[in-house]
C-alpha positions as CSV (number, residue, x, y, z in Angstrom):
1,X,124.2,108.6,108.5
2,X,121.1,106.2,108.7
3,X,118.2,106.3,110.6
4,X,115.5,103.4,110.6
5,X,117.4,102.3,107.6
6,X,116.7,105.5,105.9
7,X,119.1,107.8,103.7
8,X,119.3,111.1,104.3
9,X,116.9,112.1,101.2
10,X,114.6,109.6,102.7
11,X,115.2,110.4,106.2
12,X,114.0,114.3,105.2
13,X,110.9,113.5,103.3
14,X,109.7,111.5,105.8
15,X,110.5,114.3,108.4
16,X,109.1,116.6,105.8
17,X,105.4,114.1,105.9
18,X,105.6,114.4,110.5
19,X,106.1,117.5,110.6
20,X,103.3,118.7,108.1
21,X,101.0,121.5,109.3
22,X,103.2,122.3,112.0
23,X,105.7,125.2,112.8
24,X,108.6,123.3,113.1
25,X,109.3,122.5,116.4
26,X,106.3,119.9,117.1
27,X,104.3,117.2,115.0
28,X,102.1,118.3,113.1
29,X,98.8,117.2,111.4
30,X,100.4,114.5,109.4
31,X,99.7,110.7,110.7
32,X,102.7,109.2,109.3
33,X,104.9,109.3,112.1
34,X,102.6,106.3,114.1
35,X,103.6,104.3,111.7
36,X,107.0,104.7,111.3
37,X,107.3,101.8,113.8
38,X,104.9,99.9,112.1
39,X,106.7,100.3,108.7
40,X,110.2,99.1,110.3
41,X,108.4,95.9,111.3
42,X,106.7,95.0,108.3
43,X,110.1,95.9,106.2
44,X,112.3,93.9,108.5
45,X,109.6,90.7,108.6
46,X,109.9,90.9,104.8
47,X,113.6,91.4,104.7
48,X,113.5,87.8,106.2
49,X,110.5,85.9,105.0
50,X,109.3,87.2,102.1
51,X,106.8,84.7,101.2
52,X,104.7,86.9,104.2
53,X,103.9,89.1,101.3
54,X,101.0,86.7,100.7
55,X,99.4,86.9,104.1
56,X,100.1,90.3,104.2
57,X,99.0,91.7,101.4
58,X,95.2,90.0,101.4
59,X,94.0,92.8,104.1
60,X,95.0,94.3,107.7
61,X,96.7,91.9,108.7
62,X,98.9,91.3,112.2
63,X,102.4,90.6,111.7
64,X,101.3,87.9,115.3
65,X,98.3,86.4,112.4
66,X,100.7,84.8,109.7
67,X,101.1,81.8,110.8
68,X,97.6,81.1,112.0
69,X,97.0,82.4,107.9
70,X,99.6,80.7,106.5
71,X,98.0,77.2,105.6
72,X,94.9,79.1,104.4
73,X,96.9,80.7,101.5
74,X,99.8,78.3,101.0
75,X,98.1,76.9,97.8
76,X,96.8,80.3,96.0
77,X,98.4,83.1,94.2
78,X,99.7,85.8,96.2
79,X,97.1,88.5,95.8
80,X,100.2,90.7,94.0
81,X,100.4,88.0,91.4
82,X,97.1,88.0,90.2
C-alpha cells in the first residue's frame, strides 16, 4: 500500500518524524507533518517540469513565483550545477 507516494518503510519513518515527542496517539513536537503537503507539491511540480529545480532551488521560493522567475534565470547555471 501507498500513501502520498510513500512505501511503507517510508510511510513509517515519516510517521516515526510526526509523531516525535508524543505518546502515540497525537502529534507531537516534530514540525514535519506541515509540510507533508508542501513536500507532495514540490515533488509532483518536479515530477513534471523539472527544469523548476532552478527557480526553486535559488531560495524560498513559491511554487505561484516560477514563472514571474523564470526569464531571470533562464540564462544561468542552476544553482545545483555550480
Amino acid at each position: 500500500m501507498s500513501v502520498l507516494g510513500l512505501d511503507a518503510a517510508r510511510g513509517v519513518a515519516v510517521a516515526e518524524r510526526v509523531f516525535r515527542g508524543s505518546h502515540g496517539s497525537s502529534p507531537g513536537l516534530g514540525r514535519e507533518h506541515v509540510y507533508l503537503e508542501a513536500f507532495v507539491r514540490v515533488r509532483d511540480r518536479l515530477d513534471s517540469a523539472p527544469d523548476d529545480e532552478r527557480a526553486l532551488s535559488a531560495g524560498q521560493v513559491s511554487l505561484d513565483a516560477i514563472a514571474s522567475l523564470a526569464p531571470f534565470l533562464a540564462n544561468g547555471p542552476a544553482l545545483t550545477d555550480l
